[in-house]
Every structure is written in C-alpha cells, then in structure tokens.
C-alpha positions as protocol buffer text, in pm:
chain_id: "A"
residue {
  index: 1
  type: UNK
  ca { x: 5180 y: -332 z: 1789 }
}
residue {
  index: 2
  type: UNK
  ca { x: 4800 y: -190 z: 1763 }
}
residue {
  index: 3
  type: UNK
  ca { x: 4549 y: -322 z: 1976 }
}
residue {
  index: 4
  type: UNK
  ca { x: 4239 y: -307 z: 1789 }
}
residue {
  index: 5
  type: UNK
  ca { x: 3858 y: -377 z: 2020 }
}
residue {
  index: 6
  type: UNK
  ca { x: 3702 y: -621 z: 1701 }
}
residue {
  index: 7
  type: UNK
  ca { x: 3352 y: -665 z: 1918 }
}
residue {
  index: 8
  type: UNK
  ca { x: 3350 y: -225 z: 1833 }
}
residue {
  index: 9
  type: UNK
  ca { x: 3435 y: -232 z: 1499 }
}
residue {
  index: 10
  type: UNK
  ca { x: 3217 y: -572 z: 1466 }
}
residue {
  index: 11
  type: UNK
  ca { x: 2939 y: -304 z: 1633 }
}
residue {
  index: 12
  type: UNK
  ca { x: 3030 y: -71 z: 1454 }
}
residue {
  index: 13
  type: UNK
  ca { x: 3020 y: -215 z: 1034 }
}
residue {
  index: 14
  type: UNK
  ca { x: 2697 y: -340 z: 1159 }
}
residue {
  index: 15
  type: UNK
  ca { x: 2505 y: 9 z: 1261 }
}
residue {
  index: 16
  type: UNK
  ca { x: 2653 y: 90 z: 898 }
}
residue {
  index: 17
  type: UNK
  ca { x: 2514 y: -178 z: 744 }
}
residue {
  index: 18
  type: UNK
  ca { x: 2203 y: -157 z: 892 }
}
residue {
  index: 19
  type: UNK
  ca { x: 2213 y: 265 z: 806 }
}
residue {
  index: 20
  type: UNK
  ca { x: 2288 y: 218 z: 428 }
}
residue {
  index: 21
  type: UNK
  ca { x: 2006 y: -57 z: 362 }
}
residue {
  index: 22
  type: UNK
  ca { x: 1795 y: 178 z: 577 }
}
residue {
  index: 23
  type: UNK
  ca { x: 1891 y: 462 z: 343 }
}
residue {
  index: 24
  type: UNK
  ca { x: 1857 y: 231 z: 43 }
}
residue {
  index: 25
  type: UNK
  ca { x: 1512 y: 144 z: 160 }
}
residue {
  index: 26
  type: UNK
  ca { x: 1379 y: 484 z: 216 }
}
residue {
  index: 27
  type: UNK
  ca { x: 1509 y: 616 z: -132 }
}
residue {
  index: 28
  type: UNK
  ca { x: 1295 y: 342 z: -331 }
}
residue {
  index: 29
  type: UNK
  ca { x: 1019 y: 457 z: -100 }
}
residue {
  index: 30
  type: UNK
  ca { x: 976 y: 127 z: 34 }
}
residue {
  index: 31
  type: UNK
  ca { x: 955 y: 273 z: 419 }
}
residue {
  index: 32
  type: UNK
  ca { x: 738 y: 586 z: 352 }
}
residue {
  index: 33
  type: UNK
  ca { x: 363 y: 606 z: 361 }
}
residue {
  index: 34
  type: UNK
  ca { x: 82 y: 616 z: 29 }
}
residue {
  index: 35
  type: UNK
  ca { x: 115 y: 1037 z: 65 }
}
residue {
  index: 36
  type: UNK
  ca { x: 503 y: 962 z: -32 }
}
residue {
  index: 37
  type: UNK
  ca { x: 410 y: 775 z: -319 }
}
residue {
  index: 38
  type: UNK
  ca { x: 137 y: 930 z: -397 }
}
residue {
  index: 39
  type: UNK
  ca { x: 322 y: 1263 z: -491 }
}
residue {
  index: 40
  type: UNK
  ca { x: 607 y: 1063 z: -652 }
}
residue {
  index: 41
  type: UNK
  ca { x: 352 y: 869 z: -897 }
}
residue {
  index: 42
  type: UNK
  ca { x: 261 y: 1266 z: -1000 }
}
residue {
  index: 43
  type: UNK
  ca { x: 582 y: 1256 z: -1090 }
}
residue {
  index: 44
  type: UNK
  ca { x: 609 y: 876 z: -1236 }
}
residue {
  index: 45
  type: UNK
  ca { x: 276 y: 806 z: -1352 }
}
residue {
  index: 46
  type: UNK
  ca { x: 378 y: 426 z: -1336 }
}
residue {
  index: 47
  type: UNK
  ca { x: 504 y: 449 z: -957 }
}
residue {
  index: 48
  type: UNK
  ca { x: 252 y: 222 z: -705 }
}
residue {
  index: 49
  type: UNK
  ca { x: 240 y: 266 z: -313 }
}
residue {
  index: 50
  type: UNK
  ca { x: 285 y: -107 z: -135 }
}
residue {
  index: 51
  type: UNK
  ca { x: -47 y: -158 z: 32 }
}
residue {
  index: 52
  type: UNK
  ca { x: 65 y: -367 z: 320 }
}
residue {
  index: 53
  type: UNK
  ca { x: -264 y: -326 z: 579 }
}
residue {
  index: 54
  type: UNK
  ca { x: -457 y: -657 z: 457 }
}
residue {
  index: 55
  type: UNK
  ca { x: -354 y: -1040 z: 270 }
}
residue {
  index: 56
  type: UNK
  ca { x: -662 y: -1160 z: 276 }
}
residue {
  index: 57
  type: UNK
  ca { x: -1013 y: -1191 z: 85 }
}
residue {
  index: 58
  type: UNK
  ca { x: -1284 y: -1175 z: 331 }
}
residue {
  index: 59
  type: UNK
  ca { x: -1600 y: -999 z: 216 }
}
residue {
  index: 60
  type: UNK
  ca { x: -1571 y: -615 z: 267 }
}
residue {
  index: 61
  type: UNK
  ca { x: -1867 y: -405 z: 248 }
}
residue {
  index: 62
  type: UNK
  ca { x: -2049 y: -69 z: 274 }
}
residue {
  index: 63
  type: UNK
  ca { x: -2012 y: 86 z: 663 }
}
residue {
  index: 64
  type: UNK
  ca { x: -1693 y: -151 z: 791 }
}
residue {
  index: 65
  type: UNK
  ca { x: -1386 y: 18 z: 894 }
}
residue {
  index: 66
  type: UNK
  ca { x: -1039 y: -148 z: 921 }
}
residue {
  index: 67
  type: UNK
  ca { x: -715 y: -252 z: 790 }
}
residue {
  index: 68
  type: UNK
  ca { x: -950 y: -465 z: 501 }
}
residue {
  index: 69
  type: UNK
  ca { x: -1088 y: -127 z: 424 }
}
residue {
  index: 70
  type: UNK
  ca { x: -766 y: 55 z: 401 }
}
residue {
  index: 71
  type: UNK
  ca { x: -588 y: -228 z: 144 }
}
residue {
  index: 72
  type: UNK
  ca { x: -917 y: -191 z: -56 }
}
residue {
  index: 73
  type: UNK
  ca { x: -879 y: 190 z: -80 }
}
residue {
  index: 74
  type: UNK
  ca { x: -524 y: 143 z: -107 }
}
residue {
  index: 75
  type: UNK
  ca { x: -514 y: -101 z: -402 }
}
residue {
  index: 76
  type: UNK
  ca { x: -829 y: 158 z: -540 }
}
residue {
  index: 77
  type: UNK
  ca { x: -605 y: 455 z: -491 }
}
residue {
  index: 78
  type: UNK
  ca { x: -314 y: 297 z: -662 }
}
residue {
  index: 79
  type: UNK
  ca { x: -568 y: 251 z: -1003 }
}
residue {
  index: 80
  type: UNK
  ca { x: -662 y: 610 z: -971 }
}
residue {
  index: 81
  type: UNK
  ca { x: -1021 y: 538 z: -849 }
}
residue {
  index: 82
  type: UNK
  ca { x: -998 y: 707 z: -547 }
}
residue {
  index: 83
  type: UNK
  ca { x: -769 y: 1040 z: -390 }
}
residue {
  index: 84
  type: UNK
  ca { x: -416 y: 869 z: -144 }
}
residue {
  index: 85
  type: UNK
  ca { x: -700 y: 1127 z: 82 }
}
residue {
  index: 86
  type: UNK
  ca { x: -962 y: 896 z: 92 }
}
residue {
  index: 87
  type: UNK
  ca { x: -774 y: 620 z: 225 }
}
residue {
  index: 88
  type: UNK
  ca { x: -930 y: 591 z: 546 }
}
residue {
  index: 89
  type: UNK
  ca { x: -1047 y: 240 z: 673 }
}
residue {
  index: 90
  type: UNK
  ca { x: -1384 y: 349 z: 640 }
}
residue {
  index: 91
  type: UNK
  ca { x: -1573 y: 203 z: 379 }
}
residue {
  index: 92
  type: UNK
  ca { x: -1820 y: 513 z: 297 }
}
residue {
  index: 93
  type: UNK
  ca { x: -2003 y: 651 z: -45 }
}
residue {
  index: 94
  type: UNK
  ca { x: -1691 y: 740 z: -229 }
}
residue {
  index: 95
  type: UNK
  ca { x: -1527 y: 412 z: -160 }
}
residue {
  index: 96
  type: UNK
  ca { x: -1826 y: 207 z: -253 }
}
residue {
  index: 97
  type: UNK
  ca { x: -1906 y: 410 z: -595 }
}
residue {
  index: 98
  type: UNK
  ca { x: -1503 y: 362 z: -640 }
}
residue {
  index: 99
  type: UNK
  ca { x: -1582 y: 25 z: -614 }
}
residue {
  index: 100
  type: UNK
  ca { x: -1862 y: -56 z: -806 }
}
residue {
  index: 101
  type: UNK
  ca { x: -1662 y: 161 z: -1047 }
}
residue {
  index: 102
  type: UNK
  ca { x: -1392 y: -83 z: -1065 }
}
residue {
  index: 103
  type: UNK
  ca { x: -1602 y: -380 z: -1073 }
}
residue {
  index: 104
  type: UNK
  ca { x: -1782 y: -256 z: -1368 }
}
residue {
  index: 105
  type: UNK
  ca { x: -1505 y: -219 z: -1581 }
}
residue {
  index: 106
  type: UNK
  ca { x: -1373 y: -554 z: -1447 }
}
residue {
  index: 107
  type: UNK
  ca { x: -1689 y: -684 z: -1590 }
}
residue {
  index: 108
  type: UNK
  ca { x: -1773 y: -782 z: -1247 }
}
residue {
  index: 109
  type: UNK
  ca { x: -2112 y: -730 z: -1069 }
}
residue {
  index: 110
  type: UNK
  ca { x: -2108 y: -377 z: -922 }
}
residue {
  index: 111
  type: UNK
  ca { x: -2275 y: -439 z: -635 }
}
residue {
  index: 112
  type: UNK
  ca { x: -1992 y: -264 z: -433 }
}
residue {
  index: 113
  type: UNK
  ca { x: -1939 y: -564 z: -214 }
}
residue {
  index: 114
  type: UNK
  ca { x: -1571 y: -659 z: -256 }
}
residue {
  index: 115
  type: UNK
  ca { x: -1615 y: -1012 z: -222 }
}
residue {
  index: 116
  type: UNK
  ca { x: -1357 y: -1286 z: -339 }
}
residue {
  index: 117
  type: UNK
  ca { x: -1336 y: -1190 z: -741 }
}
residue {
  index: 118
  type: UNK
  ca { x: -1310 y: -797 z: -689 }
}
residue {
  index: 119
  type: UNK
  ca { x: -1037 y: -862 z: -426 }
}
residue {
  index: 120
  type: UNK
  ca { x: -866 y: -1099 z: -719 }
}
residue {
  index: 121
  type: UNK
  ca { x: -904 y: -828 z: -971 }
}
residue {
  index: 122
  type: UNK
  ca { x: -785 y: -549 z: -734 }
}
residue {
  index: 123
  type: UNK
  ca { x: -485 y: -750 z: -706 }
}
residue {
  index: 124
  type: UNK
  ca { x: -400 y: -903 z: -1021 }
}
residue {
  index: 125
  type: UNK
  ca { x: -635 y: -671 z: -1271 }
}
C-alpha cells in the first residue's frame, strides 16, 4: 500500500492553479502595462488597455501630476487622443489640448478642466 503526503499534492494543485490563471491572465493582457496594449491595439484596432490608476471624479487640471492624471491620459490614450508615451501623470500642453480636444467633440466646454462631465464622457463616451 502507497503512502501518499495529501498536504504536498494539496500544495502542490494549488501553485498549478494559481500558475495557469496567472498564465490565463497574462495572455488576455490583463497583467501587462498600456505599452502591452498599446502595441496589441496596432494590431486589434478595437483592443483597450485597463486604466486602473484612478475611480474617481475630482476636478483635474492644467500643472497637477498623479494617479488622476495618469487615468485621464490613460482613458485619452485609449480614444487615440494622445501617444501610450504621453501617459505620464503630468497634466502638461499635450494633455490639456488632448483634452479640450475631447471635450469639444463631446460637445462639452473645452476649457481643458476635466471636471465631473468630461470624466463621465471619458468613461462612458
């Protein structure tokens, strides 16, 4: 008769588990940065990076720097009004023209202050 150590093989199923939804994860992209995606939506023009550095809608404006910043430019980026470069967390010129950009085709004032209806459109636009 076989004596079999279940706690290693319980160890053991797990750190494969936990390697194959890490694998998983990784091959839809969902672990890699907006570079990653932004060379696979060259590919698949309908592809979007997850912009995961801000949740909220607190104004954002011209000279701030920050994780608001960086979802801005993210969300931006991921509408083709800015370069996956130019995601910095600094809100400079080519952020704010990309905004006021977006704003005016959202038929939003383009002031380039992303205030509580520009982050709405960003997100659901």
């Amino acid at each position: 008769m076989e004596i079999v150590n279940v706690h290693a093989s319980s160890r053991a199923l797990t750190r494969i588990a936990v390697l194959t939804a890490s694998a998983g994860l990784l091959t839809a992209g969902l672990l890699t940065g907006p570079a990653s995606a932004a060379e696979r939506s060259a590919q698949r023009p309908d592809t979007l990076a997850a912009c995961a550095y801000y949740n909220g809608s607190a104004l954002t404006v011209y000279g701030q720097r920050g994780d608001r910043v960086s979802q801005v430019q993210c969300l931006l980026a991921n509408r083709r009004y800015l370069r996956w470069g130019e995601v910095t967390g600094y809100f400079g010129p080519k952020t704010l023209a990309a905004v006021k950009k977006f704003q005016s085709r959202q038929h939003l004032t383009a002031n380039g202050k992303v205030d509580k209806k520009t982050w709405h459109a960003l997100y659901y636009a």
